[in-house]
C-alpha positions as CSV (number, residue, x, y, z in Angstrom):
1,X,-35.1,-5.1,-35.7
2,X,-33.2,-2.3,-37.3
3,X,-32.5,-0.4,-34.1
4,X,-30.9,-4.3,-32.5
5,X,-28.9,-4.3,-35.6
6,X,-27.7,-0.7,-35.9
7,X,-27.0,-1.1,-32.0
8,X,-24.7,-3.8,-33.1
9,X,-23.1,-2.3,-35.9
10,X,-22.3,0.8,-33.8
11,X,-20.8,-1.6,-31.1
12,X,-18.8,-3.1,-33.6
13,X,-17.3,0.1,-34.8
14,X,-16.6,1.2,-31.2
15,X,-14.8,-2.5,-30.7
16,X,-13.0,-1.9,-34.0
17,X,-11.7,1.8,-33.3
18,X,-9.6,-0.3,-30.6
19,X,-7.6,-2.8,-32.7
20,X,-4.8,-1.3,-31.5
21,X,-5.9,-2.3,-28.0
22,X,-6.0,-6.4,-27.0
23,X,-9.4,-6.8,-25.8
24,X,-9.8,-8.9,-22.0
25,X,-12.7,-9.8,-20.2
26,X,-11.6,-9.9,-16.4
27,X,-13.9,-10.5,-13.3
28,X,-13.8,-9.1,-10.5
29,X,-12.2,-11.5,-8.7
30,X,-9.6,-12.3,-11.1
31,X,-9.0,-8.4,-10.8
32,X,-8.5,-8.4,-7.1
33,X,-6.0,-11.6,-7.3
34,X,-4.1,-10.2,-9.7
35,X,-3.6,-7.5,-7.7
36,X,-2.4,-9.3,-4.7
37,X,-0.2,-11.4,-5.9
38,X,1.6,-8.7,-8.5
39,X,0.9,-5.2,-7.4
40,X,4.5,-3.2,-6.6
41,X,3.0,-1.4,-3.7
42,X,2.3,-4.9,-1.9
43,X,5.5,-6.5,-2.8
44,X,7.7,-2.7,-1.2
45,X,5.6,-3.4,2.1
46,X,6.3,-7.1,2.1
47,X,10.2,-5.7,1.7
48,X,9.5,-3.4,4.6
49,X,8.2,-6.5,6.8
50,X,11.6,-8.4,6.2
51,X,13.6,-5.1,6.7
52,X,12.4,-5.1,9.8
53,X,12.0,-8.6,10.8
54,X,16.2,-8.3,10.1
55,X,15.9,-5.2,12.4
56,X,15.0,-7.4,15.0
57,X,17.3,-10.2,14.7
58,X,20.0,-8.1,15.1
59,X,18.8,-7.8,18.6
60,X,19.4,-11.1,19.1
61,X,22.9,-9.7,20.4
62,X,21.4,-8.6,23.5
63,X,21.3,-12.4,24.4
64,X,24.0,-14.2,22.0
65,X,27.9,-14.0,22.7
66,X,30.1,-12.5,19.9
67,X,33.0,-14.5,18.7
68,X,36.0,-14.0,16.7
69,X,38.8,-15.3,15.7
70,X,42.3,-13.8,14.3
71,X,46.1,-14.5,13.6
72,X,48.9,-12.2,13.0
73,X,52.3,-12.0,12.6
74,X,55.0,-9.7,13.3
75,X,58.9,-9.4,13.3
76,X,60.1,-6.8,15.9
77,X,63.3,-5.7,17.2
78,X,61.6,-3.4,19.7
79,X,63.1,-4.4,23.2
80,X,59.5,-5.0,25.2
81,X,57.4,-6.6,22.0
82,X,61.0,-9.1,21.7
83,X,61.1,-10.1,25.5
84,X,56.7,-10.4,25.0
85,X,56.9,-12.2,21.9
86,X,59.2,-14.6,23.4
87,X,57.7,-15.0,26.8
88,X,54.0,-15.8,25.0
89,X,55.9,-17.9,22.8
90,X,57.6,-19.8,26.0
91,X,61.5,-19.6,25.1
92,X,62.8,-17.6,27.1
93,X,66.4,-18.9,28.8
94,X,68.3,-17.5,31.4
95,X,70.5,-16.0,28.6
96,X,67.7,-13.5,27.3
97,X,67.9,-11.7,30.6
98,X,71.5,-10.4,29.5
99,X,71.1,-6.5,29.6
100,X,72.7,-6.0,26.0
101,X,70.3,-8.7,24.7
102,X,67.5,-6.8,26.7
103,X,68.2,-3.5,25.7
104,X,69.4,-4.2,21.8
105,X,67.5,-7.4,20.8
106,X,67.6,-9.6,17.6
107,X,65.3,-9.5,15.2
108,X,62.4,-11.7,16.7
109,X,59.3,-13.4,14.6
110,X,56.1,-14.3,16.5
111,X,52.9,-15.7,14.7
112,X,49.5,-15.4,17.2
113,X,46.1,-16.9,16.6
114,X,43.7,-15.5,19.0
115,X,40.3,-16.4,20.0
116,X,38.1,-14.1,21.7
117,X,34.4,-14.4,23.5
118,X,32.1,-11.4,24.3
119,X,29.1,-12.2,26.4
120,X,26.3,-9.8,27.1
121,X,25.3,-10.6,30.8
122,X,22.7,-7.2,32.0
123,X,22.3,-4.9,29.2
124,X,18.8,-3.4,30.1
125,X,18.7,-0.5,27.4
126,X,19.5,-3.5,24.9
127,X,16.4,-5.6,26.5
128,X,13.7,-2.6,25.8
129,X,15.5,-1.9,22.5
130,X,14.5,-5.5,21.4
131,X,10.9,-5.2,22.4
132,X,11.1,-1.7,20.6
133,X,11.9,-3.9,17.2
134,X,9.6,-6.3,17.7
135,X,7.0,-4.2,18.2
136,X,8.0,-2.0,15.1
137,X,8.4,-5.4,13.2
138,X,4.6,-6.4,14.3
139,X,3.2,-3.2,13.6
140,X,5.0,-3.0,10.0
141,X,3.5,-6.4,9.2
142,X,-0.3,-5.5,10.6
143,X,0.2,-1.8,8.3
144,X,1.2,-4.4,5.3
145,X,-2.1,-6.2,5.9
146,X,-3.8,-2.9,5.8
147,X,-2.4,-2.1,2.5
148,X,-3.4,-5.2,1.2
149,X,-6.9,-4.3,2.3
150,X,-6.7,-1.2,0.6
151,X,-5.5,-2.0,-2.1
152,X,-8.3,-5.3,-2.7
153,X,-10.7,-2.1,-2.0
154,X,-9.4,0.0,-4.7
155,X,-9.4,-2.5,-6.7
156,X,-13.0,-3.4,-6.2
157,X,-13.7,0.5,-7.2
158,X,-11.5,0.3,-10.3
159,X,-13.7,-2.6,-11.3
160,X,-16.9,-1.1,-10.5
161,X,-15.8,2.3,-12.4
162,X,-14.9,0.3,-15.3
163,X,-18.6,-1.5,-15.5
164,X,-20.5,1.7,-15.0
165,X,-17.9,3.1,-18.0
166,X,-19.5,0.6,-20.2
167,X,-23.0,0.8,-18.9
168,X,-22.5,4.5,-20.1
169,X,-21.1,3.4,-23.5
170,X,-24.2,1.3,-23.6
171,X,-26.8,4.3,-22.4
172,X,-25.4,6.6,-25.2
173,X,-25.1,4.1,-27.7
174,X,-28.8,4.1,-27.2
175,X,-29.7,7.6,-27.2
176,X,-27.6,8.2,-30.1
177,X,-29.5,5.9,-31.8
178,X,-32.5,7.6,-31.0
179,X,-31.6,10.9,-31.8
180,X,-30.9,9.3,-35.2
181,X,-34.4,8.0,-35.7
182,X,-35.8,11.7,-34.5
183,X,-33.3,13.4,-36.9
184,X,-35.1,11.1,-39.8
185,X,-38.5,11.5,-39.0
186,X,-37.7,15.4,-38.2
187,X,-35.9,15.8,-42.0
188,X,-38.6,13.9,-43.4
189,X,-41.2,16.3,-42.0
190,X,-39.3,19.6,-42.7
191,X,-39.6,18.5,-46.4
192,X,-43.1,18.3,-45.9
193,X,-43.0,21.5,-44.2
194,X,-44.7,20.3,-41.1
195,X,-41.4,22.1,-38.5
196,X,-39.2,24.8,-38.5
197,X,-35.5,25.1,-39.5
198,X,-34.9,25.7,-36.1
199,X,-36.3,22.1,-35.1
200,X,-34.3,20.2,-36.9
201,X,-31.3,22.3,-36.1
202,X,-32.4,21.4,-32.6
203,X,-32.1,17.6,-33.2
204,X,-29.0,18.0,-35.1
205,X,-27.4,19.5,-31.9
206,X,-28.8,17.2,-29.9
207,X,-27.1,14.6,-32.6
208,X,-23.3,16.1,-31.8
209,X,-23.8,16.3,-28.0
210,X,-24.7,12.5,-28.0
211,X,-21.9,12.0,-30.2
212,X,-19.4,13.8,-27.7
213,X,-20.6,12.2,-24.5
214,X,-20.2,9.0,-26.3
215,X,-16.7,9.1,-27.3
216,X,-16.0,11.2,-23.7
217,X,-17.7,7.5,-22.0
218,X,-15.3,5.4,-24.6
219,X,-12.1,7.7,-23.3
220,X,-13.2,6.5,-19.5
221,X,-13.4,2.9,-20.6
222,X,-10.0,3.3,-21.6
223,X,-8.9,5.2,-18.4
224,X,-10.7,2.6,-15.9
225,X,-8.3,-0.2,-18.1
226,X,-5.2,1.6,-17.6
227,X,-5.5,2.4,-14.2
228,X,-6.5,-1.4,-13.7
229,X,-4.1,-2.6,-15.3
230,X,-1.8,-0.2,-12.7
231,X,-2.7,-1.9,-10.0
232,X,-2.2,-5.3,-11.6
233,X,1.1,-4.6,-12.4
234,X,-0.1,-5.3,-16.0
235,X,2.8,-4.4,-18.5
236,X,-0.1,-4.5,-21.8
237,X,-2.0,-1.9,-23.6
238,X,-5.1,-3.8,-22.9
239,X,-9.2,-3.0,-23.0
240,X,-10.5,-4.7,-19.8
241,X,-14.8,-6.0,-20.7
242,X,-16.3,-6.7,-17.2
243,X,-17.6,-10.2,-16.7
244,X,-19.4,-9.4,-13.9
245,X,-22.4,-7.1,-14.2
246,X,-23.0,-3.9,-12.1
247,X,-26.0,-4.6,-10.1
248,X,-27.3,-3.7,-6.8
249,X,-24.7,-4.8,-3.3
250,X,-27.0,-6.9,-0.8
251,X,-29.2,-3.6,1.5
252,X,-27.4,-4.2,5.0
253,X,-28.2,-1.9,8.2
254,X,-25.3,0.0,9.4
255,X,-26.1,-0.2,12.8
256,X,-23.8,-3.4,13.2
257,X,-20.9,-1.9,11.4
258,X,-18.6,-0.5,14.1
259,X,-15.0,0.7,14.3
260,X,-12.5,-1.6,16.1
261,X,-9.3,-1.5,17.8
262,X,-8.1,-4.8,16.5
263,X,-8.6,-3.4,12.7
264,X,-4.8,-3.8,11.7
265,X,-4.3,-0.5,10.9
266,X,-5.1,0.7,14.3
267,X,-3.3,-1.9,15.9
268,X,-0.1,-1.0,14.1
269,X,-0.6,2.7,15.6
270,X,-0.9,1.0,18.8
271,X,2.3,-1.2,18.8
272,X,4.4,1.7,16.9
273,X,3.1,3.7,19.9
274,X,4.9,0.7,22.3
275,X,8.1,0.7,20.3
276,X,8.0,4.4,21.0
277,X,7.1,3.7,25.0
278,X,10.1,1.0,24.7
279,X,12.9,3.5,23.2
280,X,12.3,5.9,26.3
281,X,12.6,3.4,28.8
282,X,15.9,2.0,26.8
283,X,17.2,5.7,26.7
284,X,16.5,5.8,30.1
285,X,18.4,2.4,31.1
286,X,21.4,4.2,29.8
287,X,22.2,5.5,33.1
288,X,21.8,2.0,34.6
289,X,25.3,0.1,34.1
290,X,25.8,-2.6,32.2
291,X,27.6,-6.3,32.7
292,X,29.3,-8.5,30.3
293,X,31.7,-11.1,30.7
294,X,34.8,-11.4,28.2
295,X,37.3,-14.4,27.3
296,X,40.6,-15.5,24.9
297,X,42.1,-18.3,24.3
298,X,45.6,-17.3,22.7
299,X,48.3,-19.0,20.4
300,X,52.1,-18.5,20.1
301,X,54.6,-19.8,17.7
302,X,57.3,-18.2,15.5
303,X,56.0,-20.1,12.5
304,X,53.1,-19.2,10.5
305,X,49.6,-21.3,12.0
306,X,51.9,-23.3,14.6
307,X,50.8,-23.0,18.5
308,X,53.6,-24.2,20.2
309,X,52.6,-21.9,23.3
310,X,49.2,-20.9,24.7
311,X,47.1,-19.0,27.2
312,X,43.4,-18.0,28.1
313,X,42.0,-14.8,30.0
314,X,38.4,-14.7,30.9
315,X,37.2,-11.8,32.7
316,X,33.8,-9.7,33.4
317,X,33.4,-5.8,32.9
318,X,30.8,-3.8,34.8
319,X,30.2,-0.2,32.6
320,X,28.8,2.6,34.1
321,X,28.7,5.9,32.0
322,X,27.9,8.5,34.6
323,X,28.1,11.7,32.4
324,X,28.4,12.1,28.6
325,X,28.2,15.9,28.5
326,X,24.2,15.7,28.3
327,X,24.1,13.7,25.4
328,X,22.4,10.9,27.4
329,X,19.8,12.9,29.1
330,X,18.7,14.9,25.8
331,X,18.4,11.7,24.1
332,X,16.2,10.3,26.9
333,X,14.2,14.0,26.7
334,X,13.4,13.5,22.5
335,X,12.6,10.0,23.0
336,X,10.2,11.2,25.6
337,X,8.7,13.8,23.5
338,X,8.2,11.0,20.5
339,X,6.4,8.6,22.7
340,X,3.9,11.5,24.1
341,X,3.3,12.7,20.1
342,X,2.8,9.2,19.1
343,X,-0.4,8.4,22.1
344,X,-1.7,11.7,20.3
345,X,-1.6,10.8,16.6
346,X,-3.0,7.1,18.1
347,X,-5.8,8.8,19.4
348,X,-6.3,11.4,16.6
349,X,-6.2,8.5,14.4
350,X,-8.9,6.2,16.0
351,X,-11.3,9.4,16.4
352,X,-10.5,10.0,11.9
353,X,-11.4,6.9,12.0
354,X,-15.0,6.9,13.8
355,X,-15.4,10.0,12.4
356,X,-14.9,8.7,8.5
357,X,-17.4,5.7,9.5
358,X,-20.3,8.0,10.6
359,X,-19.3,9.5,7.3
360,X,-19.8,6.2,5.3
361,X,-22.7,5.3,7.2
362,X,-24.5,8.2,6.2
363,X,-23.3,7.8,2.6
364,X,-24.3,4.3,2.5
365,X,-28.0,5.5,3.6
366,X,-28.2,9.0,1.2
367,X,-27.2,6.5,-1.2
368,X,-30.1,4.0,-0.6
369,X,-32.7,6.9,-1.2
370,X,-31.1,8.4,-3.8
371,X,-31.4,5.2,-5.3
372,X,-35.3,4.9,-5.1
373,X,-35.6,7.8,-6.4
374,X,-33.6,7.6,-9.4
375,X,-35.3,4.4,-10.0
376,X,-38.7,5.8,-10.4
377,X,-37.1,8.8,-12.5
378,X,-36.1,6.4,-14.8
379,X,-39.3,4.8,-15.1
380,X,-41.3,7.8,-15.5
381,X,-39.0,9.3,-18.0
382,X,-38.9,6.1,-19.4
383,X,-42.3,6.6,-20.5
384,X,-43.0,9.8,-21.2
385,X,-40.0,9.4,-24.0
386,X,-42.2,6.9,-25.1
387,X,-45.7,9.1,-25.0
388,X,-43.8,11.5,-26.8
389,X,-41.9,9.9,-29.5
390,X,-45.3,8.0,-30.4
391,X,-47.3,11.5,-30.5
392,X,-44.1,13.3,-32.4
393,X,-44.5,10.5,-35.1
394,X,-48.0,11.7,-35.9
395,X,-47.5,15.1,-35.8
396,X,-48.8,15.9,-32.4
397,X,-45.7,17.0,-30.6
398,X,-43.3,19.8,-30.1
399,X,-39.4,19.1,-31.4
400,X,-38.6,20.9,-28.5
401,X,-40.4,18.8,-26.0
402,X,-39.4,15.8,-27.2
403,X,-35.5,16.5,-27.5
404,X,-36.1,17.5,-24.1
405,X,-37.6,14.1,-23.0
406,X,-35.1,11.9,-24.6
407,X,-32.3,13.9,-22.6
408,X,-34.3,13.2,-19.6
409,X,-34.0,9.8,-20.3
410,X,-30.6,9.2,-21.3
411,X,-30.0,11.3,-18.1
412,X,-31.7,9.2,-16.1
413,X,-30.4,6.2,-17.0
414,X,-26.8,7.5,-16.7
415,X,-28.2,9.0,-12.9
416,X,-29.5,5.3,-12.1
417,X,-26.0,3.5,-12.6
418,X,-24.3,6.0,-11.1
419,X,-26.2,6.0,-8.1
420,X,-25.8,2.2,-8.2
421,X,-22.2,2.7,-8.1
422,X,-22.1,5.4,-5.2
423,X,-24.6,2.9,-3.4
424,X,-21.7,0.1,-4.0
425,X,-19.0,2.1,-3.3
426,X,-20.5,3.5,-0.2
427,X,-20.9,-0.4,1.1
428,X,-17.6,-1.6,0.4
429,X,-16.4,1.7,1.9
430,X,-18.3,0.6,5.4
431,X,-16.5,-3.1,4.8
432,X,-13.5,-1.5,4.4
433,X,-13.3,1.2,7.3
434,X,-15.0,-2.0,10.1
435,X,-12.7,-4.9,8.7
436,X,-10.5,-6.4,11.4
């Protein structure tokens, strides 16, 4: 009953020392919401998707005509823009075609409000250029699923660090309790002469290690929060307390985890590698020429915004740039070279990627035995602290030995969770690396 209630009353001193912290319980699931909906990193990919998705709109031009519409007004005394203005404007008389008027002309006003169409008929560089962008577009948003993935993953890890933070708290809490007790019973018997000064120098040692651990396992409570609280986006100094436990992930086999083609990740390799495939082809349509069709429709007057005169001209223009002083057929070359270097990383990346899962997979299993064997560690040392202690209270044990058995234990424990953690984060790991 005194060790529940010291336990407490240490825990409540640990809880105090962080007043200037706001204590929050969180589960895991909150956690990963949280970081969905407010993480930074999630919401500058999302701003890459629509940078892109823009990107591609614009190559809506390939297909849409361009339109545009002006007016302008001069006054001109300049013998041809005169005789112009006033043909467009339709007042010419027989009298304007009086050499002196011709050659020295009044001052003449014209106002013009032109309309003018450009439509893109066979552009075939601008054609691959669009399926270029909306391939880039498609891969960005797969890559921004990824990240999401990734980030739900790390967030998972955060949580799991933070639990086995406070399963360490709770471990050395213990065992500094402990040492406590020994360093009673072990002061008690020195004044009875029964051990050394050595012994209970021993214990006392033993005391300030415990001590330091504890506060070191406190410090990584404190980093777990903050770097939760990163990922959240979370603008408090808060103390996150895990509502969910840290317990053992569901055994699966990892024969039926596999790596596939259609995780986004890979797919977004895969389309980026298109775009790339795409820009050569449009590089290479830029010796192919081009049609487009062109029209105006054209207003006179020598007021401002009157058309008392007007006129259309519609029209098509077949280009053809034959030579360009090599510019066209280095471009061609680089895009070329891109496209062959992407194909490589693609396949350098899929072969990281089986090549981390064969990793994992053997993690996950090392893991599983590690975790048997740390679990019948702890119950042996588990009880041999307890031979011990009882034996060292009667008289019948070593300081020595049994400083050295309550280490054990306290080690163990602290071996267990953290092989449940590497066990975990092994698991989600394997999820990770075979998600679609």
């Amino acid at each position: 009953m005194k060790k529940q209630l010291f336990i407490l009353y240490f825990g409540s001193i640990f809880i105090f020392g962080l007043h200037a912290q706001e204590l929050t319980t969180i589960s895991k699931a909150e956690a990963v919401s949280k970081v969905i909906s407010q993480n930074n990193t999630l919401k500058i990919s999302e701003q890459e998707h629509l940078k892109t998705r823009a990107e591609y709109r614009q190559t809506n031009s390939v297909f849409l005509p361009n339109l545009n519409a002006s007016h302008s007004g001069i006054a001109t005394t300049n013998p041809l823009m005169a005789f112009g203005s006033k043909l467009n404007q339709g007042i010419l008389t027989a009298g304007d075609f009086n050499p002196d008027l011709l050659n020295n002309p009044d001052e003449v006003t014209s106002f013009a409000t032109v309309f003018q169409i450009q439509q893109p008929l066979i552009n075939l560089d601008g054609f691959y250029q669009r399926k270029a962008a909306k391939n880039k577009m498609n891969a960005v948003e797969l890559q921004s699923l990824r990240t999401r993935d990734y980030l739900t993953f790390e967030t998972k890890k955060a949580y799991m660090q933070l639990q086995l933070a406070y399963k360490a708290v709770e471990v050395l809490e213990k065992s500094y309790v402990l040492v406590l007790e020994n360093k009673k019973v072990a002061s008690n018997s020195f004044k009875q002469g029964y051990i050394q000064k050595a012994d209970l120098l021993s214990i006392e040692v033993r005391v300030s290690d415990v001590k330091n651990q504890l506060q070191s396992a406190k410090s990584n409570i404190n980093n777990a929060s903050d770097y939760l609280s990163f990922l959240m986006n979370e603008k408090g100094n808060s103390v996150y307390i895990p509502t969910d436990s840290l317990t053992i992930t569901a055994l699966a086999s990892t024969n039926t985890h596999e790596i596939s083609k259609e995780r986004t990740d890979i797919r977004a390799m895969q389309l980026t590698t298109e775009a790339y495939e795409s820009m050569y082809k449009s590089d290479k349509m830029a010796f192919v020429p081009s049609l487009n069709a062109f029209g105006s429709y054209e207003l006179y007057d020598n007021k401002i915004f009157n058309g008392g005169s007007s006129g259309y001209l519609v029209g098509a223009q077949l280009n053809w740039n034959l030579f360009e002083g090599y510019k066209n057929v280095g471009k061609t070359q680089r895009s070329k070279a891109v496209y062959e270097q992407s194909k490589l990383e693609y396949d350098q990346y899929v072969s990281q990627s089986i090549l981390d899962l064969n990793k994992a997979k053997r993690m996950l299993i090392d893991a599983d035995n590690k975790l048997k064997l740390t679990n019948l560690g702890l119950e042996q040392s588990e009880e041999s602290l307890r031979i011990r202690t009882n034996r060292y209270k009667e008289g019948l044990e070593r300081t020595t030995d049994l400083l050295l058995s309550e280490s054990q234990y306290a080690q163990k424990q602290l071996e267990y969770y953290q092989t449940i953690f590497e066990y975990n984060y092994a698991f989600l790991y394997l999820q990770f690396l075979t998600k679609e």
